[in-house]
C-alpha angles and dihedrals in degrees: 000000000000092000085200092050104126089177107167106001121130116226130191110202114190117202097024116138088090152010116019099340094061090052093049088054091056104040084049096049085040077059091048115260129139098239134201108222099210130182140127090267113068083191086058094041095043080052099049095038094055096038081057088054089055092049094055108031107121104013085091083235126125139306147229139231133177123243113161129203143177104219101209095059109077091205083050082058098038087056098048082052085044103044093035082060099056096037104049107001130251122350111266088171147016136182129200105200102133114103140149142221120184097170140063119182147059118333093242087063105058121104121230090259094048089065098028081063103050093049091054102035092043100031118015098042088058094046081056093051098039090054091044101057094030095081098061091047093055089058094049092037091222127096145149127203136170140174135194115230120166131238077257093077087063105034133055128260141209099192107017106050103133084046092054097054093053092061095043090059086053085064100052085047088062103051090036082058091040087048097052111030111026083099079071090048099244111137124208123196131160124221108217110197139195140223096315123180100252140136087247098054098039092114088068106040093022084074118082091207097044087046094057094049093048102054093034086065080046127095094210092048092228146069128260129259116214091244088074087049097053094058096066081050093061094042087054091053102039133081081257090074106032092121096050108096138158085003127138106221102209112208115174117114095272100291098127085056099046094047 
């Protein structure tokens, strides 16, 4: 039995054009799974949707489709549920990776709509998805979800605190799932990355002086690629990891440990 086989499951990644989400979506088709490419472009999603078709044609692995949403419009979610459903048939597995921070600096700096739009881009628009996927799983009694938080949703930060917030409430989101609904056999675990080299993240490794920082409080010395994210994705949906629930898998180097 190949315990990382997802044969046959259907994944909605959201957030996933670039950065760790995309990787996610290709490790998971390269395992097998028939994923959703979903993002606010449909020119981004149609492009990473058909490059993940050329990764895996001929392999007899997945495949790929484009459904893109906005995540901060609850119809825009409704019709990803919705689309994802005709198109492939019902959710196995969803992951709630796209987030937003528009705003670096103290606490005491950041505008109502600044913090109005990370807690409902980071927090409410994965409560929406969540409930709304959540429905289908209890009738099978099988489910997978997982959500990226961030190692700022469990440290403390100078310069990202409402981000940060924001992450720490997505790990409460996925105990408080675990907690309810693993009697239906839906699991629930949160990914909480460290510093990675995206696009999201360039204003931190981008700087010479915050990079430095960053890998000297960090055992391994570096920063993480997605593609080191996207593994742990495959192993919590996976039969590998049918007995992790309600869990925060911490990858970061080491940095949260050595802090």
């Amino acid at each position: 039995m190949n315990l990382f086989d997802l044969t046959g499951k259907v994944a909605v990644i959201t957030g996933s054009t670039k950065g760790i989400g995309r990787a996610m979506a290709e490790q998971m088709a390269l395992h097998g799974a028939r994923v959703v490419v979903s993002s606010r472009k449909a020119d981004a999603c149609d492009g990473v949707a058909a490059a993940i078709n050329a990764l895996v044609a001929g392999t007899g692995a997945g495949k790929a489709i484009a459904v893109p949403a906005n995540i901060s419009r609850k119809e825009d979610l409704e019709h990803l549920v919705a689309r994802t459903r005709e198109l492939l048939g019902p959710i196995d597995i969803l992951v709630c990776n796209a987030a937003s921070n528009p705003y670096y600096g103290s606490m005491l700096g950041i505008s109502d709509d600044q913090m109005d739009k990370i807690l409902d881009n980071n927090i409410k628009s994965n409560h929406w998805l969540c409930s709304l996927v959540i429905p289908e799983m209890r009738t099978r009694k099988d489910g997978v979800i997982i959500i990226v938080s961030s190692i700022g949703g469990i440290l403390g930060h100078t310069t990202l605190g409402a981000y940060g917030l924001s992450k720490a409430a997505d790990l409460a989101l996925a105990r408080n799932i675990a907690a309810e609904f693993g009697p239906d056999n839906i699991r629930a675990n949160a990914i909480a990355p460290g510093l990675i080299k995206t696009d999201f993240a360039r204003a931190l490794w981008d700087s010479p002086e915050y990079l430095a920082k960053a890998t000297e409080r960090s055992p391994l010395r570096r920063i993480g690629t997605p593609e080191e994210i996207a593994g742990a994705a495959v192993f919590l949906s996976s039969a590998a990891g049918a007995f992790m629930t309600g869990q925060t898998l911490v990858i970061d180097g080491g940095r949260v440990t050595a802090n």
